[in-house]
C-alpha positions in Angstrom: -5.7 -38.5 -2.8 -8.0 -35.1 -3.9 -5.0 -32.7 -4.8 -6.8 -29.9 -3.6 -7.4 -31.2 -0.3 -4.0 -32.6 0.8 -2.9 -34.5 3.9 -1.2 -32.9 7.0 2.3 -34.6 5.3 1.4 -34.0 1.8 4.4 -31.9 0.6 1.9 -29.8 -1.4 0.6 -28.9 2.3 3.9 -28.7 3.6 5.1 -26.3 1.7 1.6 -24.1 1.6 2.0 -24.6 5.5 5.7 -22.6 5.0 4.4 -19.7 3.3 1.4 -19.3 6.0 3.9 -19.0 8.8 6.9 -16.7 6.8 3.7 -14.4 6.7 2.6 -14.8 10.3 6.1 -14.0 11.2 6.1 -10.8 9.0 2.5 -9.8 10.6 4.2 -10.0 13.6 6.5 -6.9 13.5 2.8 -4.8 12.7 2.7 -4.5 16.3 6.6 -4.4 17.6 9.2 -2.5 16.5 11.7 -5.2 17.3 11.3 -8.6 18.4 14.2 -11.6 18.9 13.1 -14.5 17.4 12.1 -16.4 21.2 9.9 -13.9 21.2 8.4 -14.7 17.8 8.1 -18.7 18.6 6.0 -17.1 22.1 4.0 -15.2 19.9 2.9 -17.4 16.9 3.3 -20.2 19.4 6.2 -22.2 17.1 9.2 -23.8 18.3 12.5 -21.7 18.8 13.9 -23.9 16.4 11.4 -23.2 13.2 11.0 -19.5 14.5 14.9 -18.9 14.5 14.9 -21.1 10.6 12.4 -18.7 9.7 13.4 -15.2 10.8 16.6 -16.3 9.2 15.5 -17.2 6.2 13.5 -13.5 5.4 16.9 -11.6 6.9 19.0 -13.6 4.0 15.9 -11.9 1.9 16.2 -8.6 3.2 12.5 -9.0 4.6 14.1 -8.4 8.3 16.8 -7.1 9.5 19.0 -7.0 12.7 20.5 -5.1 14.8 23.7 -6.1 15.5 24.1 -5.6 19.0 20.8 -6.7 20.7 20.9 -9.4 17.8 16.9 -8.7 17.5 15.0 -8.2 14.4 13.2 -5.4 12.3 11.0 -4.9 9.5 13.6 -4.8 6.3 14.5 -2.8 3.6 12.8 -5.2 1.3 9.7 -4.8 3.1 10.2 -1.2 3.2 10.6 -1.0 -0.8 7.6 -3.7 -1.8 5.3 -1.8 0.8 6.4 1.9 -1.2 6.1 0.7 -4.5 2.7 -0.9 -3.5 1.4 1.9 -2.6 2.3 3.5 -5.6 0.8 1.5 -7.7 -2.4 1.4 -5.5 -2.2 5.4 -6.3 -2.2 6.4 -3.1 0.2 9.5 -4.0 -2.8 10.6 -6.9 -4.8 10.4 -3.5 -3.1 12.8 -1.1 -4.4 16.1 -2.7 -7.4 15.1 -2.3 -6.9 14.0 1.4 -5.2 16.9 2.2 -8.3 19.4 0.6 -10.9 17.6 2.9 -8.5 18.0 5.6 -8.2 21.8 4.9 -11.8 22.3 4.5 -13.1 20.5 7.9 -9.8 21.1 10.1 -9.4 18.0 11.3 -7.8 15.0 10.8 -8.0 12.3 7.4 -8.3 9.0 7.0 -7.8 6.5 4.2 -8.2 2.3 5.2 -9.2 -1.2 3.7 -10.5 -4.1 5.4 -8.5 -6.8 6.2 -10.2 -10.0 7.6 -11.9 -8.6 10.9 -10.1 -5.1 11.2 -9.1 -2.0 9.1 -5.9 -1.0 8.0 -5.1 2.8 7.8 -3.4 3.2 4.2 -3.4 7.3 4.2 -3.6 9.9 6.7 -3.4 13.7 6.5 -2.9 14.7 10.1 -4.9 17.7 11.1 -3.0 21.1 12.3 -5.0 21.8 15.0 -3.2 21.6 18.6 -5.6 19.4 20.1 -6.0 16.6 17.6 -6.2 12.0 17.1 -3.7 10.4 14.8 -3.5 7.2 13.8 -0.6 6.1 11.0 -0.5 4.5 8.3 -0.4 0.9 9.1 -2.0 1.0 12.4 -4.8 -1.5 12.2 -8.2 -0.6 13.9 -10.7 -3.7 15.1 -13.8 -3.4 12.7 -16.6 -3.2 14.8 -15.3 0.0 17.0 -14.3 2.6 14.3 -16.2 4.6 11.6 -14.3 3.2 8.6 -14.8 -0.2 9.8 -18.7 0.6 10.0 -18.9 2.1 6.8 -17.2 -1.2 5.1 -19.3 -3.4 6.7 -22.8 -1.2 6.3 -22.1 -0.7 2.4 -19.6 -4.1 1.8 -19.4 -7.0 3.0 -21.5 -7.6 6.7 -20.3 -10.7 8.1 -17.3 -11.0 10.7 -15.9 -13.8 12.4 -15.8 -12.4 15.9 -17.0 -14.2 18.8 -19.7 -12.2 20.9 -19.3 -10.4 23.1 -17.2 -8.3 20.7 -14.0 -7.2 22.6 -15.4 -3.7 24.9 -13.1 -0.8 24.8 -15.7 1.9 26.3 -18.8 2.4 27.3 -20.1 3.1 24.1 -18.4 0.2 22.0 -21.2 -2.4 20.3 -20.6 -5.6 21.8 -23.4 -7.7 19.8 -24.2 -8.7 16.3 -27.9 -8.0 16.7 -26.8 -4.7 17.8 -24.4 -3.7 15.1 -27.1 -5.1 12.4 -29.0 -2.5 13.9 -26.3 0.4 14.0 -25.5 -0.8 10.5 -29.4 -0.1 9.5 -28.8 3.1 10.7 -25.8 3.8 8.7 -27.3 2.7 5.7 -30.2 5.2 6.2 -28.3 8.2 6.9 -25.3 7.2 4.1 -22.6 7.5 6.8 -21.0 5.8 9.6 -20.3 7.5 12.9 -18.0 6.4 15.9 -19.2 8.0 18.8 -16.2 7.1 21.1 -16.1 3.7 20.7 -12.6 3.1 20.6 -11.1 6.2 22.4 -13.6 7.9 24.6 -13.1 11.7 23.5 -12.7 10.7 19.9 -15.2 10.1 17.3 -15.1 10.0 13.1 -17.1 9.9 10.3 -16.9 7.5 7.9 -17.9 6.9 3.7 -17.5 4.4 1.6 -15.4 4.7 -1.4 -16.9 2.9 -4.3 -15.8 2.2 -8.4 -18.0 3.1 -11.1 -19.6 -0.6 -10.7 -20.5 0.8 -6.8 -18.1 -1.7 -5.8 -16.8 -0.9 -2.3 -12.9 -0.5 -2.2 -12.1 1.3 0.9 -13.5 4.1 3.4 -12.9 7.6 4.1 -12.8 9.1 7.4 -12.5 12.6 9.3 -11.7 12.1 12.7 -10.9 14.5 15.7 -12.0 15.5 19.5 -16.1 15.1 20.3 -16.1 18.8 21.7 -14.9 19.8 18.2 -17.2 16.9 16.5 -20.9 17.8 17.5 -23.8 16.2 16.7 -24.1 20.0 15.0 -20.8 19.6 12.4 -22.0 15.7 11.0 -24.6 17.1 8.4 -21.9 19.3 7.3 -19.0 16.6 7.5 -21.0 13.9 6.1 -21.8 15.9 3.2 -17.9 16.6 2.3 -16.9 13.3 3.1 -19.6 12.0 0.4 -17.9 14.2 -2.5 -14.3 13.6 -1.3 -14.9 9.5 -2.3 -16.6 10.1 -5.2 -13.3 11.9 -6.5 -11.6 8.8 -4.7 -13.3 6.0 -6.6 -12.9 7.9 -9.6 -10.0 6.3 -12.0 -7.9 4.9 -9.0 -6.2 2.2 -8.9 -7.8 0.8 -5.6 -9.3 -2.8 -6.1 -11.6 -4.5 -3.6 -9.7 -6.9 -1.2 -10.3 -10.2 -2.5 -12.9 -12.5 -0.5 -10.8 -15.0 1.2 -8.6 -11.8 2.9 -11.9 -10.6 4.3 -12.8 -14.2 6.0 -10.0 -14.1 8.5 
């Protein structure tokens, strides 16, 4: 038997098989506050029986908690602690001045985010302090092909996603092919920044840059997002232009590292 390549009831497989759905059950609570563990099985589409083992097994861990009362489960302290002190040592916190100076500058709204397999994670955000204003936390995951970060990565990264066309449509103005996003990306490779024009959110749109190392390796993007009527066609120059010496402080001596290949496959 090839080791590497082991059969459905290898225990090497088994076991790899385990870990795979611990995580899926974590990955769940991205999206739900609180879930009972039925509800988990429905979601991942497991048995009550292994869901229940498993959401057991990360509460003795501290990865989930409970609450008493409903008896349904939460993101845990652990989580809460590995996800801090990640973060940290990421150098986010070195990050936020930064962040916050673009935010100052432009008005509106900041945003820091990797890719992840087909979408993009928000890992910072300076909210902007005007009344009228789009926030999206930390955490909240965005699909690629409909936000200006998620442009940028795949314009000046890596260009290949694993969604089925039509992409999923969330306005009028969302790209729904690959032959047309090869052609948005052209564009974005041109002009040296991605814009959403409300393709997620209609009255929304963002800018987008890429923030490289000194090897011009891409690690994540920055974005300034807010309101169209306050984001004209007039402002990008402008915007584009800050954005572009914001990630060059960025990629300078952090501590971000490009997501390894096989998390950007999925």
């Amino acid at each position: 038997m090839d080791p590497t390549n082991p059969k459905p009831d290898d225990p090497a497989r088994k076991g790899t098989q385990a870990i795979e759905r611990a995580i899926a059950v974590l990955r769940t609570f991205e999206r739900a506050p609180s879930l009972s563990a039925t509800e988990v099985a429905q979601r991942l589409r497991l048995s009550v029986s292994t869901a229940h083992r498993i959401v057991r097994a990360l509460h003795a861990a501290g990865m989930l908690g409970q609450d008493p009362a409903t008896e349904r489960y939460h993101l845990g302290i652990t989580t809460a602690t590995l996800g801090r002190l990640a973060l940290e040592r990421l150098g986010t916190s070195t990050m936020l001045p930064e962040l916050e100076r673009l935010r100052d500058l432009t008005g509106e709204a900041v945003n820091l985010g990797v890719r992840i397999g087909d979408e993009v994670v928000v890992l910072l955000q300076v909210p902007s302090r005007q009344p009228l204003r789009y926030e999206q936390e930390p955490g909240q995951r965005n699909p690629i092909h409909v936000c200006a970060m998620g442009k940028a990565l795949l314009a000046f990264g890596d260009p290949s996603v694993n969604m089925e066309e039509p992409f999923t449509r969330y306005t009028e103005a969302t790209i729904t092919t690959r032959s047309a996003m090869e052609a948005e990306l052209g564009r974005i490779r041109a002009r040296g920044c991605a814009v959403n024009h409300e393709e997620r959110v209609p009255g929304v749109r963002a800018l987008a840059v890429p923030v490289r190392d000194g090897n011009g390796n891409v690690l994540a993007a920055l974005a300034i997002q807010g309101p169209a009527v306050r984001l004209g066609d007039d402002r990008l120059p402008e915007l584009a232009a800050e954005l572009a010496l914001s990630a060059g402080r960025l990629g300078s001596g952090r501590h971000l590292h490009p997501v390894p290949p096989a998390a950007t496959g999925g």
